[in-house]
C-alpha positions as CSV (number, residue, x, y, z in Angstrom):
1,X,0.7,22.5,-11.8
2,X,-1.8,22.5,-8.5
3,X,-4.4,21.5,-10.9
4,X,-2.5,18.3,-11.9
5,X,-1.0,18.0,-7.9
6,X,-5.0,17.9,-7.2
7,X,-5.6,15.1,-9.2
8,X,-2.7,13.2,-8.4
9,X,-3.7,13.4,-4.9
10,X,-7.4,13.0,-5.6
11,X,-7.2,9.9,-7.6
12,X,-6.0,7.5,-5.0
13,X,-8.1,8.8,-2.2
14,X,-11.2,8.1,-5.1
15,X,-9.6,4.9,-5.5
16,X,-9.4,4.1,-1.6
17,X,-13.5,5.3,-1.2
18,X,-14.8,3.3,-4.0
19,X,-16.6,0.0,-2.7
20,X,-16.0,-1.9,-5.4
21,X,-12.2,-1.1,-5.6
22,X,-11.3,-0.7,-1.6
23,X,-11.3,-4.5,-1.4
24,X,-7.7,-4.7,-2.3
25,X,-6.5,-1.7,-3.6
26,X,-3.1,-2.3,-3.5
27,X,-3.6,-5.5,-5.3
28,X,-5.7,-4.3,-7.8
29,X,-5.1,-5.2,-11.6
30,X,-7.0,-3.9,-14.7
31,X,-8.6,-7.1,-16.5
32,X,-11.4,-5.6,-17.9
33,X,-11.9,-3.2,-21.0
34,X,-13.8,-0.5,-18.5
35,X,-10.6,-0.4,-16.8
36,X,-8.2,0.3,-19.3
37,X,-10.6,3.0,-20.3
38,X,-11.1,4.7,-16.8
39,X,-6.9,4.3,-17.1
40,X,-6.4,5.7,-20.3
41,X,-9.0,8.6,-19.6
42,X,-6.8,9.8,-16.4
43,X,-3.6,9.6,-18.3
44,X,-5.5,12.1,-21.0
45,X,-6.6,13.9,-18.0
46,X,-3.3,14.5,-16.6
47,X,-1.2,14.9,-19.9
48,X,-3.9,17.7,-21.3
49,X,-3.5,19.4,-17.8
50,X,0.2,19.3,-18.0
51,X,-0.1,20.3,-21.7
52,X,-2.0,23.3,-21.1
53,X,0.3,24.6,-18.0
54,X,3.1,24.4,-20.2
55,X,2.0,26.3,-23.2
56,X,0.5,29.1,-21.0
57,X,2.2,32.9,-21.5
58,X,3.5,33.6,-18.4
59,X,4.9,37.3,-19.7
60,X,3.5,39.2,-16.5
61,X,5.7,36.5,-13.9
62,X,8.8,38.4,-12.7
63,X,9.1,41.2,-15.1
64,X,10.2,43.8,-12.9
65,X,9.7,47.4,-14.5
């Protein structure tokens, strides 16, 4: 989960940074086919690192012998 946490936060600060999308970021809307790309890439991004987290064996985590 800090892998996903990490982009969470990284994303927006990228978005901030960028030049061409700093001009209104909080205004920003996708109109163009790049854009719902780049979207649909980071929601891949994010639900393949939330897939693998979940499906990890985490046998050794508070097994007290």
């Amino acid at each position: 989960m800090k892998k996903l946490a990490l982009l969470l936060i990284l994303i927006p600060i990228a978005l901030f940074l960028d030049g061409t999308l700093s001009k209104d970021v909080f205004d920003y809307r996708i109109t163009t086919f790049s854009g719902w790309l780049g979207l649909l890439l980071l929601v891949m991004i994010a639900g393949v690192l939330v897939w693998a987290e979940a499906t990890k064996n985490h046998e050794k985590e508070n097994n007290l012998k």
